[in-house]
C-alpha positions as CSV (number, residue, x, y, z in Angstrom):
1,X,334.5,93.7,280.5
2,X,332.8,95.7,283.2
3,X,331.1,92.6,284.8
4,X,333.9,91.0,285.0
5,X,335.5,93.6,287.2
6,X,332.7,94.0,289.0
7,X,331.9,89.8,289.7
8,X,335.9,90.4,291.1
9,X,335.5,93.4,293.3
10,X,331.7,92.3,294.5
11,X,331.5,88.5,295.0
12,X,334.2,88.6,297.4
13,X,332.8,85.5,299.2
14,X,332.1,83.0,296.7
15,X,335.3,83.3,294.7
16,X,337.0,83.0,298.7
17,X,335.4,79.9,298.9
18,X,335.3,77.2,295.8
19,X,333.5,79.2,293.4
20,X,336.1,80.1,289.9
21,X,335.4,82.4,287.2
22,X,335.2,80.0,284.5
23,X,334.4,82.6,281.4
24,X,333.0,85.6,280.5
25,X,330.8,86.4,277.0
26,X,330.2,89.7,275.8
27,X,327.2,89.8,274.0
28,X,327.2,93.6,272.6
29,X,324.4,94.7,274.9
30,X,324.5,92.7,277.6
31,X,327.9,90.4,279.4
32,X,327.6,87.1,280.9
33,X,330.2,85.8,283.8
34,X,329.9,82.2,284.9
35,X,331.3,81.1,288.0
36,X,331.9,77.9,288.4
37,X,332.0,75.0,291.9
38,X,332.0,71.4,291.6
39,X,328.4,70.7,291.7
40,X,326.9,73.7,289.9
41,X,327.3,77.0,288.4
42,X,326.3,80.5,288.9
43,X,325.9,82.9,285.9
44,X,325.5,86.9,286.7
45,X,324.2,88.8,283.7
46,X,324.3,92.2,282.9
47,X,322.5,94.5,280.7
48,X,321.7,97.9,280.2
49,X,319.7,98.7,282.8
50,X,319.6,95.6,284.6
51,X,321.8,92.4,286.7
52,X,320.1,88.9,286.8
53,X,322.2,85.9,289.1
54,X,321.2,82.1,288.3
55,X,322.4,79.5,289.9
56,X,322.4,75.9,287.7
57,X,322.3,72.6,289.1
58,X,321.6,69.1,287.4
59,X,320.0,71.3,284.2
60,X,317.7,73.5,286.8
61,X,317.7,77.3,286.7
62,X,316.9,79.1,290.0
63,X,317.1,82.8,290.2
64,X,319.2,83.6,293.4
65,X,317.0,86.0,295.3
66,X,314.3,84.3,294.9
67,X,315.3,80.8,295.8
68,X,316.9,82.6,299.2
69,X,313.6,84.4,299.8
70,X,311.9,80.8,298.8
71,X,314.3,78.5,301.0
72,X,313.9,80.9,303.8
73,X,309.8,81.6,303.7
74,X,309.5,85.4,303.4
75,X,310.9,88.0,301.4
76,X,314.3,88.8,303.5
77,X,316.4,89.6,300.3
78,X,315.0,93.1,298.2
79,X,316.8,94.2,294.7
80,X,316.2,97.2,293.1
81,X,314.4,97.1,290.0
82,X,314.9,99.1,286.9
83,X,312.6,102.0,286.4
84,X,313.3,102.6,282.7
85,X,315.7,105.8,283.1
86,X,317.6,103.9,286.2
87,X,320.2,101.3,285.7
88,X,320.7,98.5,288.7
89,X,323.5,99.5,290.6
90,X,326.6,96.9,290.1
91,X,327.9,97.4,293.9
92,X,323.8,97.2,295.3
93,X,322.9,94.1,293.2
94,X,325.8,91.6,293.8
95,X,326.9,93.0,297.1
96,X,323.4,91.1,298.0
97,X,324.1,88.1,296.1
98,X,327.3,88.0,297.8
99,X,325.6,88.6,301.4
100,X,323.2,85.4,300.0
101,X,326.0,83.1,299.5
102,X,327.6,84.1,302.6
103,X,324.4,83.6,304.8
104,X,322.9,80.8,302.9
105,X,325.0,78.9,301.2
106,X,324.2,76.0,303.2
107,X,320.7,76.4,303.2
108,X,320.8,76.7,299.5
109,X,323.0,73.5,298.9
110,X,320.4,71.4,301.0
111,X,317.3,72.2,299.1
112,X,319.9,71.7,295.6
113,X,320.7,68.3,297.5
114,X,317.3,67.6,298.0
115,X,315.3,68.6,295.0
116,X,312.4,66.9,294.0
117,X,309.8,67.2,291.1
118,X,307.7,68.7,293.8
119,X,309.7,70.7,295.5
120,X,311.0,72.1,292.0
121,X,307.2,72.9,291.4
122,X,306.7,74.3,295.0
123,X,309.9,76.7,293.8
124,X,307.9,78.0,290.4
125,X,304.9,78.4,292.3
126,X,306.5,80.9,294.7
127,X,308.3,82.4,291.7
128,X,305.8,82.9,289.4
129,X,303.0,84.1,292.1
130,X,303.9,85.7,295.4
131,X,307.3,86.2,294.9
132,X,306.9,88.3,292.1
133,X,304.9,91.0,293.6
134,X,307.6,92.8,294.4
């Protein structure tokens, strides 16, 4: 139930503007809150040590730092890791997703608009090599 206080307090922007919670799973270990717009969703996971944000459109999965560090071509958005002993912090982690969807929402629903088989492969390129470095 913790996430779901937290997605409330946090995500101040998207649930202003079109995003609703649409349900929350408590999985023992970890919690999963979807939010829900027209066009896609958003799910924000949460586990021991650790907060993961996915946006889903038309059955694609794209992590939300990542596309925003992606769309805009260098690694503008940094999350804290888990270190093992450490634990994300709630307020660090989706106060940033919530500064992403305020600065670039836009951008983020032209390249969903726009998605092709290669740009999708361009995407898990970037994820899978550079992007992961940090």
């Amino acid at each position: 139930m913790l996430l779901n206080i937290d997605v409330k307090t946090y995500l101040k922007y998207p649930l202003k503007n079109g995003f609703e919670l649409n349900s929350y799973t408590d999985h023992g270990m970890a919690e999963n809150c979807r939010l829900t717009y027209p066009i896609l969703s958003l799910d924000i996971w949460r586990d021991r040590t650790d907060y993961s944000a996915t946006i889903i459109y038309d059955e694609n999965y794209f992590n939300v730092i990542h596309l925003a560090n992606f769309i805009n071509g260098n690694l503008k958005y940094l999350s804290m890791k888990p270190t093992g002993t450490e634990h994300v912090d709630a307020r660090q982690y989706l106060t940033l997703i919530n500064e992403i969807f305020e600065k670039e929402f836009d951008k983020i629903l032209d390249f969903l608009f726009q998605l092709t088989d290669s740009k999708k492969e361009e995407f898990n390129a970037y994820f899978n090599g550079k992007n992961k470095k940090w």
